[in-house]
C-alpha positions, 0 to 999 in steps of 0.5 A, a space after each residue: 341284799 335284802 331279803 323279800 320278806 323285809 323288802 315287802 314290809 319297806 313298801 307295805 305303806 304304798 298297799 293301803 287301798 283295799 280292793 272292791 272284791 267280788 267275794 269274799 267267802 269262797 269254798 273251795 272243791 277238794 276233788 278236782 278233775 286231776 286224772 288227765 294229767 296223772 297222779 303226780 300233778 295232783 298237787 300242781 293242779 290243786 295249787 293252781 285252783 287255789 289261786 284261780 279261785 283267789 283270782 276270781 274273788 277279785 274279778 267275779 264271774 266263773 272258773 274255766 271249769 264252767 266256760 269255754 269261749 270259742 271264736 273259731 276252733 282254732 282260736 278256742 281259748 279257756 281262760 282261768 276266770 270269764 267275767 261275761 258282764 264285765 267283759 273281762 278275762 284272767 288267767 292265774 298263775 302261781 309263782 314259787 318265789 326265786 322261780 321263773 315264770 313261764 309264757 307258753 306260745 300256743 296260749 298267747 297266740 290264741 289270747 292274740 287272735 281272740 283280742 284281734 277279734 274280740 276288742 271290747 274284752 281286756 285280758 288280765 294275768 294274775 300272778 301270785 308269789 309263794 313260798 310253798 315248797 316241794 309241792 310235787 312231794 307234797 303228801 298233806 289233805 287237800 284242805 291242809 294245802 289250801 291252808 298252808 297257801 293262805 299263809 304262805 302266799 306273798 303278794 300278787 301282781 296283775 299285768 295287762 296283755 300288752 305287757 304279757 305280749 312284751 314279756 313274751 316276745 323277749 323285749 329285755 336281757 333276761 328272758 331265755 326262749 326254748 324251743 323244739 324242746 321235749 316241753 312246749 316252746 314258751 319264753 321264760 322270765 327269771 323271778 328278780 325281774 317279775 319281783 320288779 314289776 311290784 317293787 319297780 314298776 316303771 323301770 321294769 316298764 321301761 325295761 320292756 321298751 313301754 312308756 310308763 306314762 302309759 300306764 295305770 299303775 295302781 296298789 292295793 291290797 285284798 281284804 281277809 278271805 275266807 278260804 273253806 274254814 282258812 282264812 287268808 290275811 290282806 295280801 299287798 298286790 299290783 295292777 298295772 294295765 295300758 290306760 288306751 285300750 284302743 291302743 293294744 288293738 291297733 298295736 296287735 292289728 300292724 304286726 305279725 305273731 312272732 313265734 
C-alpha cells in the first residue's frame, strides 16, 4: 500500500489552481480562552484555533470568539468562521492522519434547524489532515505549536452540508454510530474514507448514495501563509459542495432529523 505522503505527490499535478484567499498574513493569539475546558485541553484548543484561523484566511469574516448567531435559543449555533457579507458559515476541524473524524448530534441538529430557516446562507466544513502527534502531552510554547502545524499540516478537504448530513446519517458501511455513551452521541467516519473524498471524490460520493453530477468538484491549493513569523507552504485541498443549493433546502424541508 502506498504511503499518503507518495499518494499526495501522485495527484499533486491536479492542485494547480491557487485559492482567491481572503488573507494571508495572520497573527495568531497565543493566550486563548482555555480554562473552561481545564488545563490538559490546552493544547487541543490551540490546535483547533490554528486551523480556524487557517480556515478564515480562505473564506474571510470572523472567528466565533467574535460572533454568536442566534435564530431562536435553542437553535443558537457558534460557527468557527461567520462571513456575514458572503453569507457563508465553516466549521474547522483538524484530523490526525490514520484517526476518525467525528460528527456530534447536537451540532448538526442546530446547523439543520438554522439551514431550515436561514436559506440563503451555505454551511461549509473544513477539515485539515496532520501529522502532529501526541498533542495532549505536548509540552512546547504556543508559537512552537503553531510552527510545527504550519509544517506538519498535509491537505485540506471542504465539503458542503449536504455531505456533512449524508456522513452523519451513516449512509455508507463504514460509519460507526454511539450513543447513550459517557461522551456525546455522534457518528464516527474512519480516516481511509475521508482520505477518499480528496483521492476519490466521485466514488466516495457515491459511496454516500449522491450523484456526483451533482456536484462541484474543484482543486486548489493555498497560497504561502504567514502564520505570526512561520510560514505555511501551499497546501493541496478540495471543495466539494451540491451545485443546487435550493435542492439542499427542499431536501431538509421533507424529512425529519434522524437522530
Amino acid at each position: 500500500m502506498k504511503s499518503l505522503k507518495n499518494r499526495l505527490k501522485e495527484i499533486e499535478p491536479l492542485f494547480t489552481t491557487e485559492w482567491p484567499t481572503q488573507e494571508v498574513d495572520t497573527k495568531l493569539n497565543t493566550q486563548v480562552q482555555t480554562s473552561f475546558l481545564g488545563f490538559d485541553r490546552i493544547n487541543h484548543i490551540r490546535m483547533g484555533y490554528f486551523y480556524e484561523v487557517i480556515s478564515k484566511c480562505l473564506f474571510g469574516g470572523v472567528l466565533r470568539d467574535n460572533q454568536m448567531i442566534e435564530s431562536q435559543e435553542y437553535h443558537q449555533i457558534c460557527p468557527d468562521v461567520y462571513n456575514k457579507s458572503r453569507k457563508i458559515l465553516v466549521e474547522s476541524k483538524a484530523m490526525r492522519i490514520g484517526h476518525h473524524t467525528t460528527f456530534i448530534d447536537d451540532q448538526i441538529n442546530r446547523y439543520i434547524k438554522y439551514q431550515q430557516m436561514k436559506h440563503h446562507y451555505k454551511i461549509y466544513w473544513c477539515f485539515w489532515r496532520h501529522r502532529f502527534e501526541k498533542i495532549k502531552s505536548y509540552k512546547g510554547s504556543p508559537n512552537e505549536l503553531y510552527q510545527s502545524l504550519c509544517e506538519k499540516t498535509a491537505y485540506g478537504i471542504i465539503l458542503g452540508f449536504s455531505i456533512i448530513i449524508d456522513l452523519w446519517k451513516e449512509t455508507h458501511t463504514n460509519s460507526r454510530r454511539y450513543e447513550n455513551t459517557s461522551w456525546y452521541n455522534c457518528t464516527t467516519i474512519n480516516s481511509t474514507d475521508m482520505n477518499r473524498f480528496l483521492f476519490e471524490p466521485e466514488i466516495m460520493l457515491t459511496q454516500i448514495g449522491r450523484d456526483p453530477n451533482n456536484y462541484a468538484i474543484a482543486r486548489f491549493r493555498s497560497p504561502y501563509l504567514k502564520i505570526n513569523r512561520y510560514t505555511m507552504s501551499p497546501k493541496p485541498f478540495i471543495l466539494i459542495f451540491e451545485k443546487d443549493h435550493q435542492r439542499l433546502i427542499k431536501d431538509l424541508g421533507e424529512e425529519e432529523v434522524p437522530f
